[in-house]
VOGU-3710 file (C-alpha; in Angstrom, 3 decimals, decimal comma):
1> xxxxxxxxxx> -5,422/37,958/-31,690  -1,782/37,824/-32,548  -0,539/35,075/-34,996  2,940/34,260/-35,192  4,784/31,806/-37,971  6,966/30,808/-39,862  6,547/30,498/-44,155  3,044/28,862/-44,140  2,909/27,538/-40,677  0,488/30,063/-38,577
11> xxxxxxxxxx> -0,291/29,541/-34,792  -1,467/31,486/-31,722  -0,086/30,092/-28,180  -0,142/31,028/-24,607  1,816/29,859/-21,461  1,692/30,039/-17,829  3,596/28,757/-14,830  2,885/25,200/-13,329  3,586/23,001/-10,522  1,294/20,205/-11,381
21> xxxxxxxxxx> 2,523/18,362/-7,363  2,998/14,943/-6,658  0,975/12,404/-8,738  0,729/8,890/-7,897  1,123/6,382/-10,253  -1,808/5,567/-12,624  -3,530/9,082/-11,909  -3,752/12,348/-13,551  -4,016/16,025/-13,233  -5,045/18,970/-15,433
31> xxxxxxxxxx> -5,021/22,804/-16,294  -6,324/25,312/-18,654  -3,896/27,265/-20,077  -5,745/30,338/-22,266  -4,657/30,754/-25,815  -6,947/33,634/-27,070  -8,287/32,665/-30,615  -8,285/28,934/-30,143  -11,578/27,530/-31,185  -13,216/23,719/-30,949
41> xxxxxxxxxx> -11,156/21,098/-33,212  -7,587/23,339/-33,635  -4,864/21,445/-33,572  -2,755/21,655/-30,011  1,092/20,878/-29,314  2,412/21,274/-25,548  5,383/22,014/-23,656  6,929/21,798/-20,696  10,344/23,623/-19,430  11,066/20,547/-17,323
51> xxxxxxxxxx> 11,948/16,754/-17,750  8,595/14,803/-17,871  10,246/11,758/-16,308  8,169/9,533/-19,139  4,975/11,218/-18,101  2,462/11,794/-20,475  1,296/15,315/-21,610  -1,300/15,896/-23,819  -3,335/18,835/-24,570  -6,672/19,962/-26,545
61> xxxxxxxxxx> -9,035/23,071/-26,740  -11,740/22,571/-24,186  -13,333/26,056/-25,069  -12,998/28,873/-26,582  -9,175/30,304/-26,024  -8,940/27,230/-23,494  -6,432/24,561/-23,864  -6,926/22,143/-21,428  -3,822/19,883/-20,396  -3,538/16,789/-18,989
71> xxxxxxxxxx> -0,684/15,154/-17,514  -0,703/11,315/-16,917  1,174/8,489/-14,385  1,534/5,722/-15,939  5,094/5,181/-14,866  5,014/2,878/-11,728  5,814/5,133/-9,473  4,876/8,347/-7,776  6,140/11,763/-10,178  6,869/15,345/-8,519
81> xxxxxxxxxx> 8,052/17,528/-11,735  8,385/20,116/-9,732  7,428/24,093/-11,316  8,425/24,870/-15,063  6,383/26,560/-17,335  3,592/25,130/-19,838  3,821/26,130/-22,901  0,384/25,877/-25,500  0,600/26,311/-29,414  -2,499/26,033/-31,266
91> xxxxx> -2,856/25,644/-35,282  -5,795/26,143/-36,934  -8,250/23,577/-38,417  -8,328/24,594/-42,065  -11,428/23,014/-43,173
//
């Protein structure tokens, strides 16, 4: 496991290539993206290299060193983002 950070802030992340297609308006799609050392309840930010086009993307581990990411329609119209790469950080719950 390889932790990077700044000061205080610690985090492991992972990223892969995605063309999420074309997705109609009021649906959604997903992928796993795999962070290794992510556990149940850390805290998740994502990324993508593209514009969103006031999509939403949100993100949370699934599994162990699985961040699942969803990407939602809820713009009125049809979305094709076209291929960027996704981009997962994931902080530790401190508990």
């Amino acid at each position: 496991m390889v932790w990077a950070g700044a000061g205080n802030t610690f985090f492991i992340q992972g990223a892969k290539t995605w063309d999420p297609g074309n997705i109609v308006t009021g649906n959604q799609i997903s992928t796993t993206v795999t962070v290794v050392g992510a556990v149940l309840g850390d805290f998740v930010d994502i990324s993508f290299s593209l514009d969103m086009e006031e999509t939403i993307l949100t993100g949370y581990v699934s599994a162990g060193d699985t961040v699942e990411v969803v990407l939602f329609n809820n713009t009125g119209g049809d979305k094709d983002l076209g291929e960027g790469t996704l981009r997962a950080r994931v902080y530790p719950s401190i508990t």
